[in-house]
N, C-alpha and C positions, 0 to 999 in steps of 0.2 A: 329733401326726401319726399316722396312721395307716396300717396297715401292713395287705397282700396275703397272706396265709396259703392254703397249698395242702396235698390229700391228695396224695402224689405217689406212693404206694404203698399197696396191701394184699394182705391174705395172709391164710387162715385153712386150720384141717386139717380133715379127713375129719370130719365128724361122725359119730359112734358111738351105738348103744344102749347100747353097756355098753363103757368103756374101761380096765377092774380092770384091766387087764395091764401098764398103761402109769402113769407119776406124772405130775403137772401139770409136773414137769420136759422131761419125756421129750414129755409132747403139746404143749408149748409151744414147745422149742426149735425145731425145724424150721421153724415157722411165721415165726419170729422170723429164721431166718436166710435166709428166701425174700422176706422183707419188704425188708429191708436188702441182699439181691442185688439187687433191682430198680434200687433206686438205685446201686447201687455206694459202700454207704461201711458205714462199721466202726461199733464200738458205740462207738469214741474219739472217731468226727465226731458222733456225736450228745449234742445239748448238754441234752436235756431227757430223760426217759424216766418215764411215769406208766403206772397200770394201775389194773384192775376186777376186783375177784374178790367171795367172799363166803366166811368163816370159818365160815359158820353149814351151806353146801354140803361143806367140808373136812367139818368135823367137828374144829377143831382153831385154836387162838387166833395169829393170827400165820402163818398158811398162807401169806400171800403173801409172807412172809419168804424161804421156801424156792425159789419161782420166779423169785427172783433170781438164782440158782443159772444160772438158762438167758440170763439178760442179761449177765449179767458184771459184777459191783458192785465190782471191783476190777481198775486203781486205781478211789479211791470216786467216786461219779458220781451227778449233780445227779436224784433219785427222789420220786416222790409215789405215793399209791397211795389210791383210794376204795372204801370198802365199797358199789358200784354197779355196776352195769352199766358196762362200758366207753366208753360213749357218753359219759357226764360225765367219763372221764378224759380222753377228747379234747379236751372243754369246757374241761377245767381247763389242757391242756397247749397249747391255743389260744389262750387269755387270755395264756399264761407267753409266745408268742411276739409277742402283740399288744404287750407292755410292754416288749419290746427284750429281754425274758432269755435269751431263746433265740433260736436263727435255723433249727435243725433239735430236731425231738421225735421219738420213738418210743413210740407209743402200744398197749397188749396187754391184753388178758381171758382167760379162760378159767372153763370150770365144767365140773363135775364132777355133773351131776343125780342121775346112777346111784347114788353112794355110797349115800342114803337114799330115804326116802320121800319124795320132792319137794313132794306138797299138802300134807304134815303139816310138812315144814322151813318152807315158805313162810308159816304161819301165824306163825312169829317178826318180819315185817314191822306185824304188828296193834296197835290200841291195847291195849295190856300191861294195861290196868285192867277196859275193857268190854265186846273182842271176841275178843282173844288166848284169854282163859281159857274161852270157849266153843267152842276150836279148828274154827270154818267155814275150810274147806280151802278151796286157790285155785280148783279147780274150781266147786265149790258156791256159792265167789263169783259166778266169771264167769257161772253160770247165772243169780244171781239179777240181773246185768247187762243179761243177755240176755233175760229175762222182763222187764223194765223197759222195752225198748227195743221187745220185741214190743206190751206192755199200751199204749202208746205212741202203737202204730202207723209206727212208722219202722220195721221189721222185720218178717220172719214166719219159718219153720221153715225155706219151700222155698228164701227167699233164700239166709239161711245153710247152705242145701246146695250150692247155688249157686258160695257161694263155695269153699267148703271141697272140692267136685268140680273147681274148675277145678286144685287144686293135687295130683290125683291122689288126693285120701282118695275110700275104699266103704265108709265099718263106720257104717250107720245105728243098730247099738244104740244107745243111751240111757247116755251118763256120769253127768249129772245132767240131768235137765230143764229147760229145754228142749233143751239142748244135745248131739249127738251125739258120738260116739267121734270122726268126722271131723271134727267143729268145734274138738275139743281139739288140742293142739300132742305131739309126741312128747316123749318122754323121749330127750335127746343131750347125749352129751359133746362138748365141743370148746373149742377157742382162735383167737383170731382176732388179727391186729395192723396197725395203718396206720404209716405214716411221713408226718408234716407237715413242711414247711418255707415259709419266706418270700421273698417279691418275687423278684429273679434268682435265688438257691439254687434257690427251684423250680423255674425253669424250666429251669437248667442239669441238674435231676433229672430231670424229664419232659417228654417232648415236648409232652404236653395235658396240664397240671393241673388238676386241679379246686378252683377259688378257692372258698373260703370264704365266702359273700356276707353272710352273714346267721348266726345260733344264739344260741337261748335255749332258756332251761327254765325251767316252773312246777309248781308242783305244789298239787292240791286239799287241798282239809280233809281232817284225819285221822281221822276219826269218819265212817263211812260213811253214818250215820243223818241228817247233815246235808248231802249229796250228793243230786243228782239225777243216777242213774247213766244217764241216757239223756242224757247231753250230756256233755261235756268242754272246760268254758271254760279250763281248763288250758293245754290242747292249742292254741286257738283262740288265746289271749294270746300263746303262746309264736309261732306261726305269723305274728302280725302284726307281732309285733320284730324277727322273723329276716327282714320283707319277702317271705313266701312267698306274700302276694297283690300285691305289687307286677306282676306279671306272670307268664304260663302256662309252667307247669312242663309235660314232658313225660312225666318220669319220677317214681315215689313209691315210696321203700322204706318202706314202714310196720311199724313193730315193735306187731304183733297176733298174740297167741297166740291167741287165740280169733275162729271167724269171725265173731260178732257185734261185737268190737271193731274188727278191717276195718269191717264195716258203719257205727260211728259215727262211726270216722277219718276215711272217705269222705265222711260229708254236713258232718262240722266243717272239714274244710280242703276244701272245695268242689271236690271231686275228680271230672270229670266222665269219659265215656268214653274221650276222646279221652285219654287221661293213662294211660301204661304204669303199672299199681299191681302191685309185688312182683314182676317178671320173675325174679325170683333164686328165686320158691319162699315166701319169707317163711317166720315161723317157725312155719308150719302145717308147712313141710315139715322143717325144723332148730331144734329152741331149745334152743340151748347156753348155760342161764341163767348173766346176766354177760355174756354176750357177744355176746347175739342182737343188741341194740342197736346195739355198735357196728358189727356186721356189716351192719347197715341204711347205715349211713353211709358204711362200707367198699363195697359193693355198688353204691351211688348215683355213688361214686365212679369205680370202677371203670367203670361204662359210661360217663362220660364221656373219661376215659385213652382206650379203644377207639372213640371216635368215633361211640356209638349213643343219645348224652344230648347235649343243649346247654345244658340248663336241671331240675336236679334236686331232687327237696324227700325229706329222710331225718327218719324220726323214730322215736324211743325212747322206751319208758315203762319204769315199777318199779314194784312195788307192787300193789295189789289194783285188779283196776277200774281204770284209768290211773290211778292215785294220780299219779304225777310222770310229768313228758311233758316231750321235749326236741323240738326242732325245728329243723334247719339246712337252711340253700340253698343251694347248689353249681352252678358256670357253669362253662361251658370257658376263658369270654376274658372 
């Protein structure tokens, strides 16, 4: 049998350029406890609690140990945690609710970009034998994405300013070519968190939940050499599991750091004008890595809670180039 799974909450803090001041304790709790007002219940009524961080961001093995500090792990309480972007712990804490284990989750990310140099961390994603050890940073990636998609011809420079103007970026220097300082995503800290629950729970939680209709995720070959980075059948897989062409979406939160990957998300989930894409800003405007993602999902949700969605498609990615792409759909009713 199958079971009604809803966002029935979300929350995320201030994104920062630089948050030294603060520990992942300290920026996470709050978030956590605006989450859990929404609904009105305690960290005792929640039956599930998973998270997204990355060790490799800390600087430190077992970092998300310590953010438990802001959930409350005692007494002990049923916990999972993914070396991912938060978007997959929702996946993983969606499932736990889909098989009767739970009936309420509480779902959180955070990251910490600032600590390091973020293109040179993000090269710890690569294959460790034949791309890792020639450390190409994520940006110098995404150009050579973006040069693919241009040589192509599905792109050109003004698009990708295009888009990267409508979310307030002006720095037309040159980060790597083809791609400008506007087309790259900031450097932010932040944490984000949702609350899911099932069939009546949710709706005794929220006035408009947003159901769950559909989610998957795929992920390409790990060798970029054997990629066609101007397309994303990933992406496209994942979007026809989740039922995201069964019928027209209004809303699209797409997790694109880069404005040439909007651009490819756009023509792989057939996302026409009429389709509000990233009203929140996207992570051109915030990428609080680890948590951008699930903030896509959280975001998607959100406008249907407030009555400006009736039909939403959110999607995440990790990795270089959409290496792994998740994809869920989200209904009022």
């Amino acid at each position: 049998m199958t079971r009604d799974v809803a966002i029935v909450a979300f929350g995320q803090s201030e994104h920062l350029r630089d948050s030294s001041q603060l520990s992942e304790v300290e920026m996470l709790m709050p978030v956590l406890h605006q989450v859990l007002g929404q609904v009105g219940l305690t960290t005792d009524q929640i039956d599930f609690t998973c998270s997204g961080s990355s060790d490799y961001l800390a600087g430190r093995a077992f970092s998300f140990t310590m953010a438990l500090d802001g959930v409350g792990a005692w007494p002990p309480i049923a916990e999972s945690h993914v070396e991912m972007d938060g978007a997959w712990a929702l996946y993983e804490a969606w499932v736990k609710i889909l098989t009767g284990e739970a009936e309420t989750a509480l779902v959180y990310a955070y990251g910490k970009s600032s600590a390091g140099e973020l293109r040179d961390v993000l090269t710890r994603q690569l294959d460790p034998y034949y791309v890792a050890p020639l450390w190409p940073d994520s940006v110098s990636l995404a150009a050579l994405q973006a040069q693919s998609l241009i040589d192509a011809g599905l792109t050109d420079e003004r698009q990708l300013a295009d888009i990267a103007t409508r979310y307030g970026a002006h720095d037309d220097a040159y980060a790597v070519r083809p791609l400008r300082r506007q087309d790259c995503p900031p450097i932010s800290d932040g944490a984000a968190a949702v609350v899911l629950a099932a069939g009546d729970t949710a709706r005794g939680l929220c006035p408009r939940p947003a159901w769950i209709r559909g989610m998957d995720h795929r992920i390409e070959a790990h060798s970029l050499g054997v990629r066609d980075l101007a397309d994303s059948p990933s992406t496209r897989l994942a979007a026809e599991c989740a039922g995201a062409f069964d019928a027209p979406v209004d809303t699209a939160e797409l997790h694109a750091p880069f404005s040439s990957q909007e651009a490819l998300l756009r023509r792989v989930l057939d996302l026409d004008d009429s389709v509000q894409v990233n009203p929140s800003g996207g992570a051109l405007v915030a990428n609080p890595v680890m948590a951008t993602g699930l903030i896509r999902l959280g975001e998607a949700a959100a406008r249907i809670h407030r009555g400006q969605s009736g039909r939403a498609l959110a999607h995440a990615t990790s990795g270089p180039c959409l290496q792994q792409n998740l994809v869920a759909v989200l209904e009022a009713s």
